[in-house]
C-alpha positions, 0 to 999 in steps of 0.5 A: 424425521428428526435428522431433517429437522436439524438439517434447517437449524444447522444449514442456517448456522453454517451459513452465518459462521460462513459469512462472519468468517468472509466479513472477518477475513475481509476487514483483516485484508482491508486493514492489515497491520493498521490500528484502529485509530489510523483506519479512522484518520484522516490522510493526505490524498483522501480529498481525491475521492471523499466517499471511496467505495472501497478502501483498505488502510494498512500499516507497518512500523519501522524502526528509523526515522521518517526522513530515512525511510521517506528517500525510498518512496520517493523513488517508486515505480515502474522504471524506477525503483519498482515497489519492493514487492514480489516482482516475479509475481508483477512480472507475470503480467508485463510490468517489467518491475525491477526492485532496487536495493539502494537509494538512487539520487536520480529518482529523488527528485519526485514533484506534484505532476510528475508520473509514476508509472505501475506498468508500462503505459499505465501511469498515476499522477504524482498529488501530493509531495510532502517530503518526509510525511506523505507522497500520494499517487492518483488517477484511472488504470488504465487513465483513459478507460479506466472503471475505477478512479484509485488514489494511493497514499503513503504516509509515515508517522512519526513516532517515539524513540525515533521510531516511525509508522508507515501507512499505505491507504488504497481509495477506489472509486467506482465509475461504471455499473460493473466496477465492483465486478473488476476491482472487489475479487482483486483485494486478496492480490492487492494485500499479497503485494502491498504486505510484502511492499510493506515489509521490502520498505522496512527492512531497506529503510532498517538497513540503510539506516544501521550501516549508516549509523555504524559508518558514522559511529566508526568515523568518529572512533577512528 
């Protein structure tokens, strides 16, 4: 009798640890790397959907300046210089992503109105372009048919020492009934990749910005 008396008590407890550990897990996963105050800000892009039904913002920083890192998100996409993500894990579904290690003049010339593309046949519209600061993507996946409306901002800070943060916010908008149903399970994925995007930014940028420091440093000893 006294076993079945505890069974309640404890079944109630583990079930609120189970819940409290969800909500934890899923506000780590919704603002990975991402300070309190920059969840908070507000960004460029969030005008696209002004009460998102989910949202994650998540940071970085970079150890550069925003001018040197800003030429390596204006040339994302697929057909292009991909997402600096697992690309093998993006290619499982057709995406045909292909990471660059370089900046390429081609692809620097990013406007308001232009497409970038995720997939083939599956691109978001370029919103906003502010050189150095932001590049926000926007739009339905698929764009016609899609239960979702998604905005994607990128948007660096800079900070002192020449130093810079990078913050990547995701906004859905649910457009049908099941939405949540498609886009909620999706979230684990989606900070799988964006970490990984995140950290492919940092070390190109860190990089680039080293040899060409060195490459500089070196001109004006010789």
């Amino acid at each position: 009798m006294r076993a079945q008396q505890m069974i309640g008590p404890r079944s109630v407890l583990a079930a609120f640890a189970a819940v409290g550990a969800v909500a934890f897990l899923r506000r780590w996963s919704l603002g990975y790397g991402a300070t309190g105050p920059e969840r908070a800000m507000s960004l460029p892009g969030d005008e696209c959907i002004p009460a998102p039904d989910l949202a994650s913002t998540r940071a970085i920083t970079i150890d550069t300046s925003p001018d040197r890192v800003w030429p390596w998100l204006a040339q994302l996409g697929q057909g292009r210089a991909g997402f600096y993500s697992y690309t093998s894990l993006e290619n499982l579904f057709g995406a045909s992503i292909h990471n660059a290690d370089r900046v390429a003049p081609q692809w620097q010339d990013v406007k308001v109105g232009n497409h970038v593309d995720l997939a083939p046949g599956m691109p978001l519209d370029v919103v906003v372009v502010e050189p150095g600061h932001a590049l926000v993507l926007a739009g339905g996946v698929p764009a016609h048919s899609s239960p979702f409306t998604f905005s994607w901002a990128f948007v660096l800070l800079a900070r002192d020492h020449g130093s810079c943060r990078l913050v990547v916010r995701e906004r859905y908008g649910y457009t049908r009934r099941w939405s949540a149903l498609m886009v909620e399970p999706t979230e684990l994925v989606s900070l799988l990749m964006s970490q990984r995007m995140l950290r492919g930014i940092r070390d190109r940028a860190q990089t680039a910005a080293i040899a060409a420091d060195t490459a500089t440093a070196a001109g004006i000893c010789s």
